[in-house]
C-alpha positions in Angstrom: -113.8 24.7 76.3 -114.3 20.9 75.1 -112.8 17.6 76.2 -110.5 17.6 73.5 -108.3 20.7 75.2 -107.4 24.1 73.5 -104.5 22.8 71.5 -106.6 20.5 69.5 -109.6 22.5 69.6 -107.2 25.0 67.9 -105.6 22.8 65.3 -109.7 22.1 64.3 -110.5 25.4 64.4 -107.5 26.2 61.9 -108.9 23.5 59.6 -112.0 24.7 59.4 -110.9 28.3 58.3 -108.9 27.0 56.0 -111.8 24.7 54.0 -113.8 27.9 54.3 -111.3 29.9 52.8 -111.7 32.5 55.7 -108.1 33.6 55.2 -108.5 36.6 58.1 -109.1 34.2 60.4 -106.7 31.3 59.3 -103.8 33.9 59.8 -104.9 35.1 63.3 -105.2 31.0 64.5 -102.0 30.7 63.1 -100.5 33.5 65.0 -102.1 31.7 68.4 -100.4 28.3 67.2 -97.1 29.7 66.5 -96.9 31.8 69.9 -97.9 28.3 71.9 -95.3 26.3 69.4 -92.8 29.1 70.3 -93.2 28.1 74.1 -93.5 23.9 73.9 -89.6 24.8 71.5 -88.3 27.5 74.2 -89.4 26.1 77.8 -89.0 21.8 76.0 -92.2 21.2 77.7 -95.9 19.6 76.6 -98.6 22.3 77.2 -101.5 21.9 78.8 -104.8 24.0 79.3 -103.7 26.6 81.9 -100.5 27.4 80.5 -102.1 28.2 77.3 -104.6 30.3 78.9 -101.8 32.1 80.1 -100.2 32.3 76.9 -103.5 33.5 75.2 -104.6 36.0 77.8 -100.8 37.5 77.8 -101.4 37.5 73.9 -105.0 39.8 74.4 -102.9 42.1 76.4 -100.2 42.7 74.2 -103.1 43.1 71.5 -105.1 45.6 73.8 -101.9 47.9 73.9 -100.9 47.6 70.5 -104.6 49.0 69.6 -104.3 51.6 72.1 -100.6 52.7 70.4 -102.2 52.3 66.5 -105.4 54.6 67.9 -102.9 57.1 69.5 -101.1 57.2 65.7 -103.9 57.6 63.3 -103.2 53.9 62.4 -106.7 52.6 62.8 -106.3 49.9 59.8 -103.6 48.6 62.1 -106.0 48.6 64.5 -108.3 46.8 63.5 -106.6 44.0 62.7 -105.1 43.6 66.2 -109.3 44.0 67.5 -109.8 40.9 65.5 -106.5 38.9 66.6 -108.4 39.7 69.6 -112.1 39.1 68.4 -110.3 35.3 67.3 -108.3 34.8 70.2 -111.6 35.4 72.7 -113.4 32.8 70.9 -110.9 30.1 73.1 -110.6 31.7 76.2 -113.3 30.8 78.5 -116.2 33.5 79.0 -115.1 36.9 80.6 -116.5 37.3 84.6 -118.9 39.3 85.2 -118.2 42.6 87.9 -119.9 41.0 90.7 -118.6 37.8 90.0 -114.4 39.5 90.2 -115.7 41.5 92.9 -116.5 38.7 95.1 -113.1 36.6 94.0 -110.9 39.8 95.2 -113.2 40.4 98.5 -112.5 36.4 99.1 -108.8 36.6 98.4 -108.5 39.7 100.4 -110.5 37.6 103.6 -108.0 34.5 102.7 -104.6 36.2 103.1 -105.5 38.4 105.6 -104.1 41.3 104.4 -104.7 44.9 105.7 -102.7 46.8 103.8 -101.1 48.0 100.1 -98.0 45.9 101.5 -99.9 42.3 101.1 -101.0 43.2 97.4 -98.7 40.5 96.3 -100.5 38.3 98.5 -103.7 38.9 97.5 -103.0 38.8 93.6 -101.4 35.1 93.9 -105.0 34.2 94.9 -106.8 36.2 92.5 -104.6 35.0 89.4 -105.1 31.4 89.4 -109.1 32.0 89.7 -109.2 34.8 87.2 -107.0 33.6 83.9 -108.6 34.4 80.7 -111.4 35.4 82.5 -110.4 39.4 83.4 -108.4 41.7 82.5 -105.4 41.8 85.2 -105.4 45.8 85.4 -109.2 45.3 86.1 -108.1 43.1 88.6 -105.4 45.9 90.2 -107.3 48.0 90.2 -109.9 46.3 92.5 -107.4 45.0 94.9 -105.6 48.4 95.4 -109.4 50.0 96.0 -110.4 47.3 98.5 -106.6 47.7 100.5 -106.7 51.3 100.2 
């Protein structure tokens, strides 16, 4: 990520496509911008980087099932289309962490809040989120927690 934040790095990144007629990926940055307009108009609010993180990384999971659901019907055209949505959409969010890296975030979380149990998951997850957006998969991340409370 730049100084410039997300929203203008997208608006650039949308001119760009567009004066290299790379109409694919002008239509997928439009989708982003239209999502992240659709939540300033809903919510009245100004958005800055972390809420559009969350708006992006809510946007790769609705992606990751939809290719799941095309897959499952013979659809792969549909497919891949949503695979580059995501392919475009990666390209902003900052880069993925590694295993070790989410491993040692949950183990940390789990030491913060004390918990002992599949009763203080909650817990546990509200320290992991914040540290984590756009950075991992949150069923990755569920996965973990429930393994190292189990």
């Amino acid at each position: 990520m730049s100084e410039q934040g997300l929203v203008q790095e997208l608006k650039d990144a949308v001119k760009a496509s567009m004066r290299a007629k790379d109409k694919p990926r002008t239509q997928a940055l439009r989708l982003i911008q239209a999502e992240l307009k659709r939540v300033e108009v809903d919510e009245r609010i100004e958005l800055d980087d972390a809420r559009v993180l969350v708006i992006m990384d809510k946007m790769m999971k609705q992606r990751r099932d939809s290719v799941t659901q095309y897959e499952e019907a013979g659809r792969t055209e549909l497919a891949d289309i949503e695979k580059y949505e995501m392919s475009v959409i990666q390209d902003f969010l900052p880069e993925a962490l590694s295993a070790e890296a989410l491993s040692a975030i949950v183990e940390q979380a789990v030491i913060d809040s004390g918990a002992s149990s599949m009763q203080d998951m909650g817990k546990v997850m509200a320290l992991v989120k914040p540290k984590t957006q756009g950075r991992a998969d949150m069923g990755q991340i569920s996965k973990l927690v429930k393994a190292k409370l189990a």
